[in-house]
Residue, then its C-alpha position, 0 to 999 in steps of 0.5 A: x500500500x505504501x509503494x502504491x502510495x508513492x507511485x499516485x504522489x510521483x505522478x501527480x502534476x504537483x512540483x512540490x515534492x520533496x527530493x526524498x520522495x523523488x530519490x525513493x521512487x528512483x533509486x526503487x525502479x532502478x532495479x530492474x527485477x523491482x516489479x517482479x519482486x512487487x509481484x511475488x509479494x503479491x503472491x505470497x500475501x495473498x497465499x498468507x492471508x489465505x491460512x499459508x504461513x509458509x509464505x512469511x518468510x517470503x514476505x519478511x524477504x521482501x521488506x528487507x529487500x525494500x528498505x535495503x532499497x530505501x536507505 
C-alpha cells in the first residue's frame, strides 16, 4: 500500500515534492527485477492471508529487500 502510495504522489502534476520522495521512487525502479519482486509479494500475501504461513518468510524477504532499497 505504501509503494502504491508513492507511485499516485510521483505522478501527480504537483512540483512540490520533496527530493526524498523523488530519490525513493528512483533509486526503487532502478532495479530492474523491482516489479517482479512487487509481484511475488503479491503472491505470497495473498497465499498468507489465505491460512499459508509458509509464505512469511517470503514476505519478511521482501521488506528487507525494500528498505535495503530505501536507505
Amino acid at each position: 500500500k505504501k509503494l502504491e502510495k508513492w507511485l499516485k504522489e510521483a505522478k501527480k502534476p504537483d512540483t512540490s515534492l520533496n527530493t526524498r520522495k523523488q530519490n525513493i521512487k528512483l533509486s526503487m525502479t532502478e532495479d530492474s527485477c523491482f516489479w517482479a519482486h512487487v509481484e511475488e509479494a503479491t503472491i505470497a500475501c495473498e497465499a498468507y492471508n489465505n491460512g499459508d504461513e509458509g509464505n512469511f518468510e517470503r514476505l519478511v524477504e521482501f521488506e528487507t529487500y525494500v528498505f535495503g532499497l530505501i536507505e
